[in-house]
C-alpha positions in Angstrom: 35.1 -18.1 -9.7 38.8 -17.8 -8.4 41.6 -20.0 -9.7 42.3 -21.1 -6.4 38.9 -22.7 -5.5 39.5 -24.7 -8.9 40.4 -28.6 -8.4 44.2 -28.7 -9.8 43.3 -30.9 -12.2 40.8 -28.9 -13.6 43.3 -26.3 -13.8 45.8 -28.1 -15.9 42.8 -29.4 -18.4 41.4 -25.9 -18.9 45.4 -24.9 -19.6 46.2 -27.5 -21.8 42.5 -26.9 -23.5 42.7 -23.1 -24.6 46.4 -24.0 -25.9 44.5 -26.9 -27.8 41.6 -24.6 -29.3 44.6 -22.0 -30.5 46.4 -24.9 -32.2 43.5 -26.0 -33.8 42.5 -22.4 -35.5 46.0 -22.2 -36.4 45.4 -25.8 -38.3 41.6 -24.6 -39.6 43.1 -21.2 -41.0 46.1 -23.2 -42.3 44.3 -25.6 -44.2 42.0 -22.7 -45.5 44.5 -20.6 -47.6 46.3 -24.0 -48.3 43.3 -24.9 -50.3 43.5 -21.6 -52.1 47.3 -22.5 -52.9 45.9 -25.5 -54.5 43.3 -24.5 -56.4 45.3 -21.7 -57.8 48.7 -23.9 -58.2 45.8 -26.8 -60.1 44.4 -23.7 -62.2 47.5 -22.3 -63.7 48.7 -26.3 -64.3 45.6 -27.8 -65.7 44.5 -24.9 -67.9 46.9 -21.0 -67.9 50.0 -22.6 -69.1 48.1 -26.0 -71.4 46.2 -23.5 -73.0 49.0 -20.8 -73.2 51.2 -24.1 -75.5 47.7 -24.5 -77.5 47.6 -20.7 -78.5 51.4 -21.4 -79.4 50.6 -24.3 -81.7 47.7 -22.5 -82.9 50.0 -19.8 -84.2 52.3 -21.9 -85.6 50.4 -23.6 -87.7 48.3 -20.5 -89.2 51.8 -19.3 -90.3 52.4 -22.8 -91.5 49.1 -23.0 -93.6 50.4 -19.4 -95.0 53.6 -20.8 -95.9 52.3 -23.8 -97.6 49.7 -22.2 -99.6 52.3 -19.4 -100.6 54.5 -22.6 -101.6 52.2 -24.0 -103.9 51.3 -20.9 -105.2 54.9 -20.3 -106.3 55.8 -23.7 -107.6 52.3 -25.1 -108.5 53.2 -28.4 -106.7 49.6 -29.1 -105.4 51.1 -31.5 -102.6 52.0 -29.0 -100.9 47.9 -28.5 -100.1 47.5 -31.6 -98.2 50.0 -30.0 -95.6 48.3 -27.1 -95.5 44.8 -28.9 -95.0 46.8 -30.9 -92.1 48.1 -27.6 -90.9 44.3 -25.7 -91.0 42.8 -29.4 -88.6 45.1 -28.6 -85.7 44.3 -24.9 -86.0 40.9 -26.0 -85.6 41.4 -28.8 -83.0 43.0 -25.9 -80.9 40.6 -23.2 -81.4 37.9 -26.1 -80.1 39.7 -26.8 -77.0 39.8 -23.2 -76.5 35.6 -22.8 -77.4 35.3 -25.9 -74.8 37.4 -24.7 -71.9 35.1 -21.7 -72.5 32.2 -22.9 -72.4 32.7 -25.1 -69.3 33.4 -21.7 -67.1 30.6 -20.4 -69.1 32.3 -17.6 -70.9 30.4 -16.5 -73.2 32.1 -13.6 -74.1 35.2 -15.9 -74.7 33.3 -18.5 -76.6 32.1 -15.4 -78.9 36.0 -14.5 -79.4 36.8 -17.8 -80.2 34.2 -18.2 -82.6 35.0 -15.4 -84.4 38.6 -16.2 -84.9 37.7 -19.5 -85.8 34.8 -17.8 -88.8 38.0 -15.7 -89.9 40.0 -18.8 -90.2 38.0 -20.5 -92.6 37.7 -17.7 -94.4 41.7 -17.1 -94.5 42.3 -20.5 -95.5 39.2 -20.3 -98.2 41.0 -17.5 -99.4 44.2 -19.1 -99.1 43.2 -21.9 -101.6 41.3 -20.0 -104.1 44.6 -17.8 -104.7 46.8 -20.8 -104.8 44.2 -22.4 -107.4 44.2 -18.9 -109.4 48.1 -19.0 -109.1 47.9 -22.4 -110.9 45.2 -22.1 -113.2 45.3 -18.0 -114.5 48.7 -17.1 -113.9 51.0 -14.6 -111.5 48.9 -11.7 -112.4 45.6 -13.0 -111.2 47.2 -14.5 -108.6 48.8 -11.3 -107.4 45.8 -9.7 -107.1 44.3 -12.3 -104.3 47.9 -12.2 -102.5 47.4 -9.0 -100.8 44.6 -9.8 -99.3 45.2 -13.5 -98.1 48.0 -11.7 -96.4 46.5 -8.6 -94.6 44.0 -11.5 -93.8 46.9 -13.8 -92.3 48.3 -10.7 -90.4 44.9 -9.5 -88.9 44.7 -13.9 -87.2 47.9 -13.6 -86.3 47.2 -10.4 -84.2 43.9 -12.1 -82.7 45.7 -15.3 -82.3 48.9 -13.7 -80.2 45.9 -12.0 -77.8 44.3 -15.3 -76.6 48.2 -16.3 -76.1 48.5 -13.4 -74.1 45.2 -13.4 -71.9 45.9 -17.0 -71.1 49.9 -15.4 -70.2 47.8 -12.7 -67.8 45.8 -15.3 -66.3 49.1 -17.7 -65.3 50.6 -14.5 -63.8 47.5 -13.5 -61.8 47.0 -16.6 -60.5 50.5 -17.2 -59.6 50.4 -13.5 -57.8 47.5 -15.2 -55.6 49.0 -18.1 -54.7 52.2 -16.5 -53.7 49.8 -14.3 -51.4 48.1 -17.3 -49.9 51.5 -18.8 -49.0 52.5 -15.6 -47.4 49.3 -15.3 -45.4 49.8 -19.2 -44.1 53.4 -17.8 -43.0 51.7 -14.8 -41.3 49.0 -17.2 -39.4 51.5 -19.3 -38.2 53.5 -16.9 -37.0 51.4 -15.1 -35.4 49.0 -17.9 -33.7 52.5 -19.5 -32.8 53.7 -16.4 -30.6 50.2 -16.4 -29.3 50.3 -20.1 -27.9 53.6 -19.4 -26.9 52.7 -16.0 -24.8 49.5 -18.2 -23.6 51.5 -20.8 -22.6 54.0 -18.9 -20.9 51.1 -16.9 -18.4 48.9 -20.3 -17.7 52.3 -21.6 -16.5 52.9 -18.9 -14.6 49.3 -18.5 -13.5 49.2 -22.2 -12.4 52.5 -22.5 -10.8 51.8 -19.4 -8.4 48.1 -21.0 -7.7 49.4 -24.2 -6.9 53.0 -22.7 -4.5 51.1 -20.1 -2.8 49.3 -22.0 -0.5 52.2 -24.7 0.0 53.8 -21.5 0.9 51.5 -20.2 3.3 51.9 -23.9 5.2 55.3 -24.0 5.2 55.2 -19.8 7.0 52.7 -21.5 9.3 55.1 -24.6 10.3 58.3 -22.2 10.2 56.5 -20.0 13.3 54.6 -22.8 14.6 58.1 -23.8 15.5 58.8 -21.3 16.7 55.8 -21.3 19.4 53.3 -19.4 18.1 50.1 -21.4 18.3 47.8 -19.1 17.2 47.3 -18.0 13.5 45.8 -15.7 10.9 46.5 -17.1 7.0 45.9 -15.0 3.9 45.7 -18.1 2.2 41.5 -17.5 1.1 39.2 -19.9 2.8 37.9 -22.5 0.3 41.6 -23.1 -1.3 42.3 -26.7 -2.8 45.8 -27.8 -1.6 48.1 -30.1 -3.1 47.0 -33.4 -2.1 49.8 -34.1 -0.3 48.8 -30.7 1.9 45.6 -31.6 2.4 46.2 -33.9 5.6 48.2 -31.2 7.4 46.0 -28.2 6.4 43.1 -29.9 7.8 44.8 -30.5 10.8 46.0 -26.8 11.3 42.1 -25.9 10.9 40.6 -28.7 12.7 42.7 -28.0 15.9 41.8 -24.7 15.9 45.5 -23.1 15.0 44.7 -21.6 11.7 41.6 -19.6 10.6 41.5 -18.3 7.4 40.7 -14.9 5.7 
């Protein structure tokens, strides 16, 4: 079907339509990778950088159970234990948000991890009190003898505890890598579906504009030589053109009459 056997109207709604449908996939694709951005931006908020403070803590306070129970080994002041026991309950409250974070995204390789480090706790801090007790109740020598190992034990956590810190450090900067990719491919959409409604915009106008001057054109020739007294004329206007309704009066006129045919 030609333009120009179209109903003007028409024209304009099927114009103003396609520049619609491009806005709206620029809108759908938007909305897509913004909803990535989210869930990426809500991941590293709710659990990469919470849980990356909670490894913190957790580290802290294994040196601080380490510290307390060396303390009371070295002055026999047993109050020094009730710390220590305070200490050893948020190691374990943080190891248990860890085991329940896991086991939500079903991890089970993490839960196993965090089971293990929490079985090696206990047995640090066990250790830890048995060596302060022997400290206390058989002397430095006996107590000696325990220290070496409640150490190497402390140092071997510590290790274990710094790599959750860092795993949940790698996952922050992963996700953060994706969501700045996400943003940039929003830019990139809109860029591009932009120009595209722009250049679309640009050739409907043009398209419409010559579809709606050409025949106006082609009556105002046909006037211009009509006054000039020739009577008798040959349009290239194609027959079955819609006029301008203010044309349509005159063009019917010019056919009716029998001074225009049409190609």
């Amino acid at each position: 079907m030609r333009l120009s056997g179209i109903r003007l109207g028409l024209r304009f709604s099927l114009a103003f339509g396609l520049v619609a449908l491009i806005m709206l996939a620029v809108v759908a694709a938007t909305l897509v990778n913004l909803r990535s951005v989210r869930q990426n931006a809500e991941h590293v908020k709710n659990e990469s950088l919470p849980f990356t403070v909670i490894a913190d803590n957790i580290s802290l306070n294994v040196v601080q159970v380490q510290q307390w129970l060396t303390d009371v080994s070295a002055t026999h002041d047993t109050g020094g234990l009730a710390e220590a026991d305070r200490a050893a309950g948020r190691v374990s409250d943080g190891l248990g948000r860890f085991r329940e974070m896991f086991s939500k995204e079903n991890d089970i390789k993490g839960v196993a991890e965090i089971d293990e480090i929490a079985s090696r706790f206990e047995r640090f801090y066990s250790s830890g009190k048995e060596m302060a007790d022997t400290y206390i109740s058989s002397g430095i020598e006996e107590g000696n003898a325990l220290m070496e190992g409640f150490d190497a034990a402390s140092a071997s956590l510590m290790e274990s505890v710094t790599g959750l810190r860092g795993s949940q450090i790698r996952e922050a900067g992963l996700m953060t890598e994706e969501l700045l990719s996400s943003i940039s491919t929003v830019n990139r959409v809109l860029v591009s579906m932009t120009a595209a409604a722009i250049v679309l915009c640009v050739v409907l106008v043009t398209t419409l504009a010559g579809s709606i001057t050409k025949p106006v054109d082609g009556l105002m020739k046909i006037a211009e030589k009509m006054a000039d007294g020739t009577l008798m004329l040959r349009s290239k206007v194609p027959a079955g053109t819609r006029y301008p309704r203010s044309c349509i009066p005159w063009a019917a006129w010019l056919q009716g009459s029998g001074t225009l045919w049409q190609t």
